[in-house]
C-alpha beads as a LAMMPS data file, in Angstrom:
LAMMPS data file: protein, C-alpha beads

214 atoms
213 bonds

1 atom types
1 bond types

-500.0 500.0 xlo xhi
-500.0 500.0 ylo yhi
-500.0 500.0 zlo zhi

Masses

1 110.0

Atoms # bond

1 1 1 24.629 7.154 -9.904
2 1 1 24.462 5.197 -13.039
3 1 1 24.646 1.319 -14.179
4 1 1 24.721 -0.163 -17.204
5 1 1 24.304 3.505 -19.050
6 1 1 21.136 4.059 -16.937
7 1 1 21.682 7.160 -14.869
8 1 1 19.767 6.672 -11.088
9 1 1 17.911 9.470 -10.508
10 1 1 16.205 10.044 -7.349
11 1 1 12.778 8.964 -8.739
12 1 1 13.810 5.937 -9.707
13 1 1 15.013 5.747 -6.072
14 1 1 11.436 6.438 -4.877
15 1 1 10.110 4.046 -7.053
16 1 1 12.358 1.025 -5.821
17 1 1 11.230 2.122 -2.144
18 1 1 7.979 2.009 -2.383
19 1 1 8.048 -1.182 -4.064
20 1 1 10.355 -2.213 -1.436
21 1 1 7.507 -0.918 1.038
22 1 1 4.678 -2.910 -0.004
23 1 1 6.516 -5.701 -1.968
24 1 1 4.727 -4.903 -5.457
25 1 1 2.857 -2.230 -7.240
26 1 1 1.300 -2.096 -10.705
27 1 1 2.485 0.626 -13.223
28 1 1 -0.315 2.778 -12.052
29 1 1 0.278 3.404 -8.528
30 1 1 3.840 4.007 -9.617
31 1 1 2.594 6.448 -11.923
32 1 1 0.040 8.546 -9.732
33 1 1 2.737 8.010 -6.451
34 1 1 6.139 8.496 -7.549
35 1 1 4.542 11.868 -10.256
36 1 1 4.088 10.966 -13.372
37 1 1 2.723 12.969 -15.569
38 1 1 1.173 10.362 -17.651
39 1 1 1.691 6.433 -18.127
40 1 1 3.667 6.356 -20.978
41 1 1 6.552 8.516 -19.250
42 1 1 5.898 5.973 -16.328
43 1 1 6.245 3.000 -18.123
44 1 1 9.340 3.692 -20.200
45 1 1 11.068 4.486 -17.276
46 1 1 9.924 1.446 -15.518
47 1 1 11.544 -0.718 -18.297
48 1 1 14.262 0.594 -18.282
49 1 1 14.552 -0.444 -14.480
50 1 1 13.360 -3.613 -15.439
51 1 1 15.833 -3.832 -18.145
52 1 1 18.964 -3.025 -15.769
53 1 1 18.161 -5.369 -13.380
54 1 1 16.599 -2.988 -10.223
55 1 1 12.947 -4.394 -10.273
56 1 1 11.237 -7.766 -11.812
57 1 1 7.809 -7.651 -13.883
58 1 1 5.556 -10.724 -13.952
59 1 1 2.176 -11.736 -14.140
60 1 1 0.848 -13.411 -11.081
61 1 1 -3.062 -14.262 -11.871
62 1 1 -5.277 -13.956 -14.934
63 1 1 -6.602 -10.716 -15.098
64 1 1 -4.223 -8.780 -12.903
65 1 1 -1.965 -6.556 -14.600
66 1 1 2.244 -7.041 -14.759
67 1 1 3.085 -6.487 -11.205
68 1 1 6.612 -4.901 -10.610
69 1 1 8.673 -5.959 -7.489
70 1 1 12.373 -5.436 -6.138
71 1 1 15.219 -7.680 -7.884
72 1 1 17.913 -8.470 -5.713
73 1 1 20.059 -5.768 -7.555
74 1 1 17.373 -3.714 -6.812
75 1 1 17.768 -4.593 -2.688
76 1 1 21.594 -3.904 -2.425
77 1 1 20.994 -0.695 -4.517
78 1 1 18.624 0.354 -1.392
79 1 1 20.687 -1.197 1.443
80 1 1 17.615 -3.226 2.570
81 1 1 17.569 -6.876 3.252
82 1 1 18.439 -9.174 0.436
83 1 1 15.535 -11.300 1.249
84 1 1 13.080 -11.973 -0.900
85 1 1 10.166 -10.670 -0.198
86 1 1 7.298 -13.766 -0.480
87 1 1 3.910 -12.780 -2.593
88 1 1 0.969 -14.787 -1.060
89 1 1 -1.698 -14.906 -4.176
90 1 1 -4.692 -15.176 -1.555
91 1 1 -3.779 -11.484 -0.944
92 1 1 -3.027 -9.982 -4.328
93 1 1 -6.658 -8.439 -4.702
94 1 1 -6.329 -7.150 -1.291
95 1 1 -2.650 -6.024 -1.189
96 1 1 -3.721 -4.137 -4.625
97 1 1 -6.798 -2.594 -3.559
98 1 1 -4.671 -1.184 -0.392
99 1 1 -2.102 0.823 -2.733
100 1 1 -5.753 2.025 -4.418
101 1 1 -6.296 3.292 -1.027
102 1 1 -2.929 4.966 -0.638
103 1 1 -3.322 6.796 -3.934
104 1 1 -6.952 7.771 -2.714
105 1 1 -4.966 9.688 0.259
106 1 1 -2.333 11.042 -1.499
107 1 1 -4.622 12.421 -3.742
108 1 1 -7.497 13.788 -1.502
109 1 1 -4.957 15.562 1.050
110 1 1 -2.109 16.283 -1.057
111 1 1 0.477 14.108 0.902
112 1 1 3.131 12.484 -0.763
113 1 1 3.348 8.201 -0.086
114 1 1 6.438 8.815 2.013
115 1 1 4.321 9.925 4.917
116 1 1 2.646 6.569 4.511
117 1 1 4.048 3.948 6.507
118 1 1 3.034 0.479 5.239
119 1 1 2.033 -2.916 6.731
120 1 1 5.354 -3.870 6.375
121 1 1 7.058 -1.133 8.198
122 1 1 4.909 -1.403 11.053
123 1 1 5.521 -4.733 11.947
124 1 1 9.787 -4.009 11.287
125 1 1 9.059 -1.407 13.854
126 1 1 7.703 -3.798 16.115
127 1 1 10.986 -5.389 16.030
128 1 1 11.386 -9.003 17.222
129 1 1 8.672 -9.150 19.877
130 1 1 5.775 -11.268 19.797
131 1 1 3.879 -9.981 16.204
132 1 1 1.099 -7.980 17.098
133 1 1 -1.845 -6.990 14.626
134 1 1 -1.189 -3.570 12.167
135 1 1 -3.064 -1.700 9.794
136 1 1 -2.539 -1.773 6.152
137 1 1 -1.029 1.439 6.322
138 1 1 -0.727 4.433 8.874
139 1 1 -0.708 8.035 7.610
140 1 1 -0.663 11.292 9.838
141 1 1 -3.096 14.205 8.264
142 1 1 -3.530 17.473 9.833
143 1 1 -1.931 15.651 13.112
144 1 1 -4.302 13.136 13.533
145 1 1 -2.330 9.884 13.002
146 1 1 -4.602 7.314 11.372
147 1 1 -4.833 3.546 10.480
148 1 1 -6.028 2.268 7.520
149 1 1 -7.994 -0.835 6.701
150 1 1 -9.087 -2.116 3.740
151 1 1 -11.296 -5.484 5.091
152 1 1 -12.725 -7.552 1.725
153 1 1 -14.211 -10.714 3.720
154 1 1 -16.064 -10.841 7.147
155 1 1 -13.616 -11.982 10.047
156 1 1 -15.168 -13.329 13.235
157 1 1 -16.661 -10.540 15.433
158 1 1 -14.375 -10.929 18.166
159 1 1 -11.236 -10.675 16.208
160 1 1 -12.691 -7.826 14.274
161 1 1 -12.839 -5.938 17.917
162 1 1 -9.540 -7.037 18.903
163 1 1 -8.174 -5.568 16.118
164 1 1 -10.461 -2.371 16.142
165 1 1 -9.385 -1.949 19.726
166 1 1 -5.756 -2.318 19.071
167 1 1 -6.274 0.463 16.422
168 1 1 -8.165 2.232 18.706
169 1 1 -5.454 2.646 21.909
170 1 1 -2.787 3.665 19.172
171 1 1 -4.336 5.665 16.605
172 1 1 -6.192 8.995 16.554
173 1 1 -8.912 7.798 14.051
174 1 1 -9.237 4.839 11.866
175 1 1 -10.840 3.946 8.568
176 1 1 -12.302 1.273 7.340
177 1 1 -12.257 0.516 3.738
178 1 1 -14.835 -2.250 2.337
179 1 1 -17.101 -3.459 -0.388
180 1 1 -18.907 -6.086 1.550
181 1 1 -21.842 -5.640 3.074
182 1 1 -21.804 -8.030 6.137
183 1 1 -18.094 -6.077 6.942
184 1 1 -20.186 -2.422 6.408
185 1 1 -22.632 -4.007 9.078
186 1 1 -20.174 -5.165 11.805
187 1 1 -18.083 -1.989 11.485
188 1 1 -21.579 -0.183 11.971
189 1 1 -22.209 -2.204 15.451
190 1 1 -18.668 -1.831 16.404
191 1 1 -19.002 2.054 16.350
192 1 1 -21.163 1.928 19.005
193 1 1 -18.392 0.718 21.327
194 1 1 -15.162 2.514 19.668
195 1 1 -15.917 6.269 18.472
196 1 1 -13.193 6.676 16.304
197 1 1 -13.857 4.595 13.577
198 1 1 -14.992 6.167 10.241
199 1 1 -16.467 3.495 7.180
200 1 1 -15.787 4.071 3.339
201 1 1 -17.090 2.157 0.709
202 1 1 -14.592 0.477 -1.506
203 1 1 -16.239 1.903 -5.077
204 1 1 -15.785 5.460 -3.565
205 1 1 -12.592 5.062 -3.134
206 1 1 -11.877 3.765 -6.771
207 1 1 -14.311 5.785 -8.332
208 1 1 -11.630 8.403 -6.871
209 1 1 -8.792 7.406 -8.119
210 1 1 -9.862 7.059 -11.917
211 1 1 -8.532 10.577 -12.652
212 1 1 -5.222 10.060 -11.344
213 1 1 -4.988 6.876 -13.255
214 1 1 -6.187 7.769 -16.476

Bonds

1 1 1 2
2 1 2 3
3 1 3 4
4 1 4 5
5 1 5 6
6 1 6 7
7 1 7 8
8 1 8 9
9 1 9 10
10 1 10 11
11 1 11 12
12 1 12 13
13 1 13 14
14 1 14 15
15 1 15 16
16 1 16 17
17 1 17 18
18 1 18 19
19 1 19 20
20 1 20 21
21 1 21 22
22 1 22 23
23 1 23 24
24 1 24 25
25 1 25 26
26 1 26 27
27 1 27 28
28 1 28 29
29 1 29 30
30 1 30 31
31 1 31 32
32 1 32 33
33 1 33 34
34 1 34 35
35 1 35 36
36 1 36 37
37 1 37 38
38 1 38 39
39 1 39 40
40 1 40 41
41 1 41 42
42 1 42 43
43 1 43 44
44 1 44 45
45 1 45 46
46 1 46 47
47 1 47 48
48 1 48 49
49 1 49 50
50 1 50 51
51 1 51 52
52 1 52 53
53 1 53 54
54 1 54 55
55 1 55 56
56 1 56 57
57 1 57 58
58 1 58 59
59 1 59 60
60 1 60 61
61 1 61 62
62 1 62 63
63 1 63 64
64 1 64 65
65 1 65 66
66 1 66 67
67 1 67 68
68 1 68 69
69 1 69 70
70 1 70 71
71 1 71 72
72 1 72 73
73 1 73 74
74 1 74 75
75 1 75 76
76 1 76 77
77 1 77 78
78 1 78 79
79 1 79 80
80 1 80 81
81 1 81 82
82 1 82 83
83 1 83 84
84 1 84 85
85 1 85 86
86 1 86 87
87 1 87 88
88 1 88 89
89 1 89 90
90 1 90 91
91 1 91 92
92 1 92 93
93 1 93 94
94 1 94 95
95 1 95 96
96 1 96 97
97 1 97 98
98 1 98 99
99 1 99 100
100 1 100 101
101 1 101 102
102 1 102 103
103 1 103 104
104 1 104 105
105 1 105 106
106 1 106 107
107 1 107 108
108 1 108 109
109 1 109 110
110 1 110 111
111 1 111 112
112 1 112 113
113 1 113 114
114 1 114 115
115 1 115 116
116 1 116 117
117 1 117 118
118 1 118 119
119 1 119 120
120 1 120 121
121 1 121 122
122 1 122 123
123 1 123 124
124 1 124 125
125 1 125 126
126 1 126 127
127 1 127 128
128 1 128 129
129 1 129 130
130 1 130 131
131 1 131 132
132 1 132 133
133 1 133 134
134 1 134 135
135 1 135 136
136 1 136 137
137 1 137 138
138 1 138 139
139 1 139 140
140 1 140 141
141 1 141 142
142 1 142 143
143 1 143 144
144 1 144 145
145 1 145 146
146 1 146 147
147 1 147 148
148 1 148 149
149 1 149 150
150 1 150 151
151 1 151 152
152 1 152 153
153 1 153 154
154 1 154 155
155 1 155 156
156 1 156 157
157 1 157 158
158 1 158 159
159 1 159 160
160 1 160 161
161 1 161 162
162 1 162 163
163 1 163 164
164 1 164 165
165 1 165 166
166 1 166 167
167 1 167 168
168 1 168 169
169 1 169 170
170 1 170 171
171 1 171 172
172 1 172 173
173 1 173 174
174 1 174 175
175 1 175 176
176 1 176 177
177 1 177 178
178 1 178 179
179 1 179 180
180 1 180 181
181 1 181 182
182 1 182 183
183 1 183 184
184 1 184 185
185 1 185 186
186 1 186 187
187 1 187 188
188 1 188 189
189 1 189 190
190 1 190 191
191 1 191 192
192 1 192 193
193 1 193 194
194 1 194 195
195 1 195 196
196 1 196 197
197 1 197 198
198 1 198 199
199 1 199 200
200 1 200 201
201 1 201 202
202 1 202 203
203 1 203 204
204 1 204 205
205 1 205 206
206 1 206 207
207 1 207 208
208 1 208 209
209 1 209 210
210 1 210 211
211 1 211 212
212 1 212 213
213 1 213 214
């Protein structure tokens, strides 16, 4: 498949689906998810997917590297909807610590990203019922299906347990992914009540992922 002289292989397929499947990524989950063997390689071929049309690069806040999303080229190429997909700026430091979190599973039990399922896909699976809470990503490892949440700012206690609980009758074992105290403190009560919940701090998790970065 080619456009424009730029022969489509099936990485650059891979890449356009999972930016597709979390609406944006920065060049370096691309590079550690989609195999890479260093960031160069990664971001020459991202330009030249940029430069084609497939995916758009901007910068979104101050501080935050170019984030990389699907053009609309980029949507028919995939057969996925031609919507737009909307990026809420409240979320960017969340949304980007979550792909962190992917590449700290991929990496830790070998999987590849395409056993992930995201946010995103969960709630498309849900179909057009009433919308119902989901983790920030599923992933099954060693057949134990598990949810994934990374939580950044204390939520009400209540609605911390609702959504523990709805993890709780679907998945085999969730984790919890934060870097706030008062969160590390609930989650500890809360596993009192619900025994599959496992806590990870935040700077583990990136500490991990430095290698596969660099």
């Amino acid at each position: 498949m080619s456009a424009k002289g730029l022969q489509i292989q099936e990485r650059d397929l891979d890449i356009l689906r999972l930016v597709h499947r979390f609406r944006f990524c920065l060049s370096r989950h691309i590079k550690v998810l989609c195999g890479f063997d260093g960031a160069r390689a990664a971001n020459r071929r991202l330009k030249m997917l940029v430069d084609a049309g497939y995916l758009e690069r901007k910068k979104y806040l101050y501080g935050i590297s170019e984030m990389y999303t699907l053009s609309h080229k980029g949507r028919i190429l995939l057969g996925v909807n031609k919507r737009e997909d909307k990026i809420r700026l409240d979320r960017i430091t969340h949304d980007i610590y979550v792909l962190d979190s992917v590449v700290y599973f991929c990496l830790k039990y070998g999987i590849s990203f395409a056993a992930v399922q995201s946010e995103k896909e969960l709630h498309i699976q849900d179909g057009f019922c009433v919308r119902k809470h989901q983790p920030d990503f599923a992933v099954e490892i060693a057949w134990e299906s598990i949810a994934v949440e990374v939580e950044l700012n204390p939520k009400a206690k209540i609605r911390m347990g609702e959504n523990i609980r709805e993890n709780y009758l679907k998945y085999d074992k969730q984790i919890w992914i934060t870097n706030n105290n008062k969160v590390f403190s609930l989650l500890g009560e809360l596993k009192n009540e619900y025994s599959n919940i496992d806590v990870i701090r935040l700077e583990e998790v990136l500490e991990y992922v430095k290698s596969g970065y660099s």
